[in-house]
N, C-alpha and C positions, 0 to 999 in steps of 0.2 A: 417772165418765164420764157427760156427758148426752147428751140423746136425738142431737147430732148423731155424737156417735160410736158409738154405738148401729146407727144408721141407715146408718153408714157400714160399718162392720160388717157388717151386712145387706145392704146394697147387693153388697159383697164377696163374699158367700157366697154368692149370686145369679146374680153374673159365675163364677164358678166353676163354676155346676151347667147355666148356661145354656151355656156355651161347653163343658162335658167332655162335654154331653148331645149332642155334635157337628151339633145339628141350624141350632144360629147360629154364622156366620161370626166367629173372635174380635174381630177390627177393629170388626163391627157391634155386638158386647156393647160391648167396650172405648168406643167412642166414645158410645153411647146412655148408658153410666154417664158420662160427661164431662157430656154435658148436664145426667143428673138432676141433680149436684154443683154444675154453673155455676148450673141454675135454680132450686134451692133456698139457694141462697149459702152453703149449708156452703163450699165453695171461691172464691173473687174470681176475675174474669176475669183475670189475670195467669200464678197459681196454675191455672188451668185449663188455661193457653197454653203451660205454660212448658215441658212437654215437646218443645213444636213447637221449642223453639229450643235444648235444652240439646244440649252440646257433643257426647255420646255417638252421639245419633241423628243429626246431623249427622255425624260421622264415618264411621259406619253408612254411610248415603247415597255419601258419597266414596269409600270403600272398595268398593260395587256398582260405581259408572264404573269402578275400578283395575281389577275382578275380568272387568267387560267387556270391557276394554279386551285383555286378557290371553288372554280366550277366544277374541274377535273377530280378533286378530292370530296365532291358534294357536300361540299359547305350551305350549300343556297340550299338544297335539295331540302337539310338536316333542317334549317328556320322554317320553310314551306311546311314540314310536316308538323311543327309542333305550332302556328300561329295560326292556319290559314280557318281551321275546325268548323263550325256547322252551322253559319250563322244564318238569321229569319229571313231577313231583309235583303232587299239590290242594295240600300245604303250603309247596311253593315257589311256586307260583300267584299263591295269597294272596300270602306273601309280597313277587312281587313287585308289587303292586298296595297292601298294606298302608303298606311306605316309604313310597314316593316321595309318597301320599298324605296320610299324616299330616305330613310335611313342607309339602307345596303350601298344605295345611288350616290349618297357623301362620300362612301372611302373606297369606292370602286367604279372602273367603268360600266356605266350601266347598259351598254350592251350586252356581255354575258346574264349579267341580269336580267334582264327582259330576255333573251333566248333561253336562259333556263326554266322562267318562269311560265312562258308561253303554253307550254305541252300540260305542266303542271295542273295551270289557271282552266287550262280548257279540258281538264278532265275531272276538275273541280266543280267547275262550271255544273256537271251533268249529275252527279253525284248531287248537289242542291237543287236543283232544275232551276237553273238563272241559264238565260241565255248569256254566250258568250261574249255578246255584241253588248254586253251592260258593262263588263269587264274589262277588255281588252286595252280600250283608251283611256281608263283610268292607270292603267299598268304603265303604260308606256310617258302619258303625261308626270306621272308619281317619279318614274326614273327623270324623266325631266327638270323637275323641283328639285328631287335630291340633287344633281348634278351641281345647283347653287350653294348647297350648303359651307361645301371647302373648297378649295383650292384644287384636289386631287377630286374631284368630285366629275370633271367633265376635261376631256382634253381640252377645250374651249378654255375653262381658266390657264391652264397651267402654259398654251403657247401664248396666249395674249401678255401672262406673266414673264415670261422668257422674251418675246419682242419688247414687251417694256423695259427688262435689264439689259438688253441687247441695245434701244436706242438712248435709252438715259445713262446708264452705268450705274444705277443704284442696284442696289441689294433685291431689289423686287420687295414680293410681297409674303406672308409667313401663312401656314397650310392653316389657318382661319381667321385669315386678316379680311374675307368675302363673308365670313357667318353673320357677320351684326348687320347686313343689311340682308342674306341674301336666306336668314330663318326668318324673318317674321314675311318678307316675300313669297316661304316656301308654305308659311302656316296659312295665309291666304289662299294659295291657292289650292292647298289640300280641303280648306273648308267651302271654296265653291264647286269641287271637283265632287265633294258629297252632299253639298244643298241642294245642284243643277243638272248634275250629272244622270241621276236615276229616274228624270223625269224627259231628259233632252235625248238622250243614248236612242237608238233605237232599237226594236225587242226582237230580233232576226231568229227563230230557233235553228240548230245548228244542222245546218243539211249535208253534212257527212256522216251519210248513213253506212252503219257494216256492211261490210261486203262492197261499197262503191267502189273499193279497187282491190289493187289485186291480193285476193286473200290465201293466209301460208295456214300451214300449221307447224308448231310451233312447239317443242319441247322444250322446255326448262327440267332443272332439279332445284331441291330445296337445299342449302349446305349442310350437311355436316355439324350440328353443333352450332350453329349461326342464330340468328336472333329472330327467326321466323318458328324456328322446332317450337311443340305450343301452342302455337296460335291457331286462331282460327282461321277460313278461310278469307271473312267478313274482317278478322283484324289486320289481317297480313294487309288489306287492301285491293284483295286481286277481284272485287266481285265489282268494284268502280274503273276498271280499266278502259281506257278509251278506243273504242273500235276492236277489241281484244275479247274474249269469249273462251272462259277454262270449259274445256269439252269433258276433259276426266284424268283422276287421279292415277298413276301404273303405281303399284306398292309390294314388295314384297310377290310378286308373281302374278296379283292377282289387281282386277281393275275398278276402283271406284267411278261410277255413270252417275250422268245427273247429280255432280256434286254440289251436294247444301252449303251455302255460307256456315253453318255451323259445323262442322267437317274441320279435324282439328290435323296439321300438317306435323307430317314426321322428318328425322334429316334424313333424304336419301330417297324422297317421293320424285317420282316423275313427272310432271304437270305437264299438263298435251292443253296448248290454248291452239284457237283457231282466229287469225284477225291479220290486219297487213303491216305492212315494213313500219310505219311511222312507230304505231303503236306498238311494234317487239321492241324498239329501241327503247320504249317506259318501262315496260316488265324490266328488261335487264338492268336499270338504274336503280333495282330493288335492292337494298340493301340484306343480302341473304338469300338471293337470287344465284342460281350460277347454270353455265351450257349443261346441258344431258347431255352424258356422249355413253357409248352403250358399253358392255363390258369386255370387250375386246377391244374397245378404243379408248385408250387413257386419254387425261386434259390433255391439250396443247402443255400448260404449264400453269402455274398458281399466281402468275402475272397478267392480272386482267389489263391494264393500263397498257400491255405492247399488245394486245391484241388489237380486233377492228371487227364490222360488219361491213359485210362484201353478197351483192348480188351478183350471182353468177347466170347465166344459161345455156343450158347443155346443148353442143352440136349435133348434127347428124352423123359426123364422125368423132364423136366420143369414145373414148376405151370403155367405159363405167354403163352403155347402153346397156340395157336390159338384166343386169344386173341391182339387184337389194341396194340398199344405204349400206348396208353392215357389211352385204360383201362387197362392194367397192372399196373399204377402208380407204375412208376419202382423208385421216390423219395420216394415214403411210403415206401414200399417194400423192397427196398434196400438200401436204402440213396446214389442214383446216376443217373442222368441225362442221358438220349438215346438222343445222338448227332448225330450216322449216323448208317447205316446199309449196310451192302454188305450181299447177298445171293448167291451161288454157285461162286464168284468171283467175280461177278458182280454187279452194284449198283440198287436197288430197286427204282423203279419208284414211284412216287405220292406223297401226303403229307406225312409227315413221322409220323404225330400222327395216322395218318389210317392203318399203315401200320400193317400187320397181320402178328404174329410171327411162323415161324417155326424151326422144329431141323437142327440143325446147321449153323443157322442165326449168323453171326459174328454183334457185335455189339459196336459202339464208346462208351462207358460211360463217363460222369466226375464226379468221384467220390472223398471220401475222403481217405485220406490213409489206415485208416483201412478198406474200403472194402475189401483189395486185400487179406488183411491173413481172414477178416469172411469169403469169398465165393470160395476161392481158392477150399476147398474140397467140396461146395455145392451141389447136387445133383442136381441143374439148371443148372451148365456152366459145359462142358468139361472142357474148358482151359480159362486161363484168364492171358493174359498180359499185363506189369503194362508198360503201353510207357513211362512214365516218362515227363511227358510232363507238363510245367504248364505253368498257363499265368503271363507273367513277370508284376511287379508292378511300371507302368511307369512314376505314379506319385509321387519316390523316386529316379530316375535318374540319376538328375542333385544332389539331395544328396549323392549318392554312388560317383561319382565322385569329389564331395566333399570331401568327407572321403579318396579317396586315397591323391587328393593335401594335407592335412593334414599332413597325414602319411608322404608323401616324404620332406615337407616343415621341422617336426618336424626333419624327422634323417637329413635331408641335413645343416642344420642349428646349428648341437649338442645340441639339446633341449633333445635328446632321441637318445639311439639306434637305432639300424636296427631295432634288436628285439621287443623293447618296443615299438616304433612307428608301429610295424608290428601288435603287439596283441593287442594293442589298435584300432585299425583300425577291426582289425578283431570284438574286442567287440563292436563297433558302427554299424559296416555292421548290425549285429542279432540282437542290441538293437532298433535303429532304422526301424526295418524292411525291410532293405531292401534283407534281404535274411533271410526264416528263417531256426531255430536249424537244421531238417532236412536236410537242403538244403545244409547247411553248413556240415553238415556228410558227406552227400554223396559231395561234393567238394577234400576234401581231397585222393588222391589218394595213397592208403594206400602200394601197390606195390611199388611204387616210393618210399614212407617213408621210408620201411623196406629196400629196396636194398643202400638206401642211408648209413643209420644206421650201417647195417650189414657190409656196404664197410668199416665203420671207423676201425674195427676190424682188418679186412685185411694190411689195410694201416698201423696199429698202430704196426703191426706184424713185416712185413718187413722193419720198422722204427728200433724198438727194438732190431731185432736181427741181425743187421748188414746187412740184405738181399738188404735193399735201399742205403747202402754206397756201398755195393761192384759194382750196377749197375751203381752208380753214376761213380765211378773209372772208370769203363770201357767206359762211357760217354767222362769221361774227356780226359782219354788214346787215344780215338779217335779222338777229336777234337783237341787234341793238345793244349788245353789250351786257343784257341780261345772263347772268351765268343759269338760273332756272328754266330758261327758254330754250339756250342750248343744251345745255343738257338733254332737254326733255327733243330735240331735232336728232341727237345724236342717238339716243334711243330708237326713234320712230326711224333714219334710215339704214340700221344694223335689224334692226327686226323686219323691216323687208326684201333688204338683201335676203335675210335668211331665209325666209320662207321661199326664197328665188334657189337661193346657191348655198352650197355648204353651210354648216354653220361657221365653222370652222377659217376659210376663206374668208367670208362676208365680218369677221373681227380681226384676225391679218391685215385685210385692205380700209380697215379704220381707223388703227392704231398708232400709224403715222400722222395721219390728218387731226386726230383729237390732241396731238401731241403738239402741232403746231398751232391747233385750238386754243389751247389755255397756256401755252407761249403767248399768245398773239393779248391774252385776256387777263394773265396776271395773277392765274387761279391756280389754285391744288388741282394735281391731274388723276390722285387717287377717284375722287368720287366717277369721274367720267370714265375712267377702266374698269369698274365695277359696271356701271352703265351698260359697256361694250357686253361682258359678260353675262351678264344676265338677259341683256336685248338677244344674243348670239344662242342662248339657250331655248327659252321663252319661245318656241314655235311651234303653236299647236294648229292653225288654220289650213296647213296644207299636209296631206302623209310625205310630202317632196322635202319639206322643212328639215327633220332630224330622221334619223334612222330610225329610232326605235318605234317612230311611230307607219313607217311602211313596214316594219316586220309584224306589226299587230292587224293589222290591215286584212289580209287575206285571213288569220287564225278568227277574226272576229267577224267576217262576213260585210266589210264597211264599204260604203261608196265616196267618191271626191269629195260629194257632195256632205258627206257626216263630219267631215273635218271642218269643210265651212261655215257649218251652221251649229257645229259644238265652240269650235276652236277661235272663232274669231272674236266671238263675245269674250274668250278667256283670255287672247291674246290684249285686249283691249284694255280688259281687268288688271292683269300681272305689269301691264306697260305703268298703269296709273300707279299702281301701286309702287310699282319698283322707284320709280321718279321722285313717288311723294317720300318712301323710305330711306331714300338715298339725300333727299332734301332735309330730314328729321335728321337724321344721323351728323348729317357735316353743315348743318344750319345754314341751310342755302334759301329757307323761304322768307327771311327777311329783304330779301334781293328783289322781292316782286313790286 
């Protein structure tokens, strides 16, 4: 091997200690190693670029628009209400949170998945009295499992699959050519996530209590005609809201106090909740929910989807000082709706068009997106924060979901590629509506892209210059030529990378080396790309390992320490397992 694979080697080992050292962004390691590679010409500008354009990561991409498209029109929202229901038990709890998840987690990124769930799960949570912390990591591990099931299941298969037609020139792999090993993998560990889980979890009750921040009040209306008119208070859902508190009904002139879950809603009621920013942004994801705005302020417009939630706070030199909500007409004015108001932390009392504005009055807006860059430097707000918040369009749904069965019907069947059935899917989510251009930008997780991209570089490096054969060698020299021994090393150090680095990265920088692996060995490379992807998955020991599982982390109240003492017994479990099923499948244990 000479000095350039040496050097790439190094470079390698580098990007690992810099990125698990958590203190560099992986995207920033990943891409500064593209350069060193482009400017020392160990790699050609082509070879540098070519992760920008291989099929994988482009997939990747289309399937974010699918997955937004999917959230944005409350598709998850629509399964969550009718599965999730009122079960005894922690282990039917789980349960029913582990399904329907590991399922959704096959034909989507389960990112949106677990962030749409999150808010859901922990207000579910309260409504059964389970603590949160019983929950949260089963959510996030369930998205995990699924991600095995196909191919589109986790960006993790789909670029590992793409480097692999990138370095061999086959056809790759078909969107569930990974299900025969990677279901009965996922049935495992669904069923020790419910035999071990409800006893190992710890029982934290959930210490965000009302009023811990800063509390608005908050008017809604009920629509017109919508799917709430009818109902009760108790059915609409609004008596289990989280950190949220309906104060009283405005109806026809006059005001219902102290209102009873039996209290049946009319279209065109006013509902005055009192509770803070997280929690308004659940109310308005009601389907039959809409802003109150008073009768000299019409809608913005009947486009929930270009609207947004915007915290605003009002200056000392405000026009609108000491002036009502109603007489300010903050829609002339500004082009944006006064939904709630907190003053010194606290939620302001009375109707909310009466209420008198002072400096540094925080204020709910729903505005349009261009408020946030006209008023950003206005001389009325300090500050103004754009929550991000819109109301899903729920009557596209059951089409978003449509458009994914499409998409998987097309690639499962060779009507189309991954790819093509992925971009097409993505072109129906934003023609259709159900997520728009926006929305779809911001979907795409553009750190993710580049660290992906920039890893093809890396990998292409120590491909080329012998750096991936000579690790291979020592691979083989070690196992003695057992293909069940390697295997089962190839596993063990992609599942520590991972729990180090990316997932994502940590099978990138294998993919070359397994390759000159079973070169070296005279073996089918299929069963060892499975290997990579499900090791690349498979990381529950640390919240650092996969995202979804530091986004549950904080909602569930968890310490380092619950990752370690849940997650490593499981990691342990899924590794054996995956090896043993991987061994069953392509009859590798005759080889012992």
């Amino acid at each position: 091997m000479d000095w350039q694979g040496w050097f790439s080697l190094g470079l390698a080992i580098l990007a690992l200690l810099l990125m698990a050292s958590g203190r560099f962004a992986p995207h920033l390691v990943m891409m500064s190693v593209l350069v060193v590679l482009s400017a020392t010409g160990i790699v050609g500008p082509e070879q540098a670029l070519a992760g920008f354009s291989n099929s994988g990561l482009i997939t990747v991409v289309a399937l974010f628009v699918v997955a937004a498209g999917i959230h944005h029109s409350g598709g998850v929202d629509l399964l969550v209400h009718h599965l999730l229901g009122n079960p005894r038990s922690v282990r039917r709890a789980q349960a029913r949170i582990a399904l329907p998840v590991t399922f959704l987690s096959g034909f989507m990124n389960n990112t949106p998945v677990v962030a749409t769930m999150i808010p859901a799960v922990h207000t579910w949570s309260r409504k059964i009295d389970i603590s949160p912390s019983k929950l949260m990591i089963p959510l996030s591990y369930a998205a995990i499992f699924g991600g095995s099931l196909t191919m589109i299941g986790t960006s993790t298969n789909l670029v590992v699959n793409g480097q692999y037609q990138q370095l061999t020139g086959s056809e790759g792999f078909s969107i569930f050519a990974i299900t025969k090993v990677g279901l009965p993998v996922a049935v495992i560990g669904i069923a020790a996530i419910l035999l071990f889980l409800p006893r190992w979890l710890p029982d934290r009750k959930d210490q965000q209590k009302f009023g811990s921040v800063k509390e608005f009040t908050l008017e809604v209306a009920v629509a017109q005609e919508g799917p709430l008119v009818g109902k009760t208070v108790g059915e609409a859902g609004l008596r289990e809201l989280d950190r949220l508190y309906l104060v009283e009904i405005e109806r026809n002139g006059s005001v219902v106090t102290a209102v009873p879950s039996e209290e049946r809603l009319l279209g065109g009621d006013r509902l005055v909740f009192a509770g803070d920013t997280q929690a308004i942004s659940d109310v308005l994801r009601i389907n039959g929910i809409v802003p109150s705005v008073h009768d000299d302020e019409p809608a913005l417009s009947k486009d929930h989807a270009e609207r947004r939630l915007v915290e605003a706070v009002l200056s000392p030199q405000s026009d609108v000082l000491g002036q009502t909500i109603r007489d300010a007409r903050f829609r002339d004015r500004y082009g944006a709706v006064v939904l709630a108001v907190a003053r010194g932390g606290d939620r302001v009392p009375g109707n909310l068009g009466n209420i008198r504005l002072r400096p540094g009055d925080v204020l709910l807006l729903e505005a349009r997106p261009a408020f946030v860059s006209r008023q950003r430097y206005n001389k009325d707000f300090l500050l103004i924060n754009d929550l991000d918040t819109e109301a899903p369009r729920h009557d596209r749904a059951l089409l978003s979901w449509g458009i994914l069965l499409v998409l998987v019907g097309l690639a499962a069947c060779g009507v189309m590629s991954m790819l093509n059935a992925a971009l097409v899917g993505a072109a129906l989510v934003i023609l259709t509506g159900c997520c728009s251009v926006g929305q779809a930008q911001k979907a795409v997780d553009m750190p993710v892209v580049l660290t992906i991209a920039a890893s093809f570089a890396l990998g292409g490096a120590l491909e080329q210059t012998g750096a991936a054969s000579y690790l291979a060698e020592a691979v083989v020299g070690f196992s003695g030529s057992n293909v069940l021994l390697a295997l089962a090393l190839v596993y063990l150090v992609v599942s520590i990378l991972t729990e180090m680095l990316t997932n994502n990265a940590a099978a990138i920088l294998m993919v070359p080396v397994v390759l000159s692996l079973t070169s070296a060995m005279g073996v089918d490379a299929e069963p060892f790309m499975f290997a990579i992807m499900l090791a690349a998955s498979a990381s529950f020991a640390t919240p650092l390992g996969y995202q979804t599982n530091m986004m549950v982390m904080g909602p569930g109240g968890y310490r380092f320490g619950d990752y370690v003492r849940v997650g490593l017994p499981l990691n342990l479990l899924i590794g054996l397992a995956s090896i043993g099923v991987i061994a069953l499948v392509y009859d590798l244990l005759p080889a012992l």
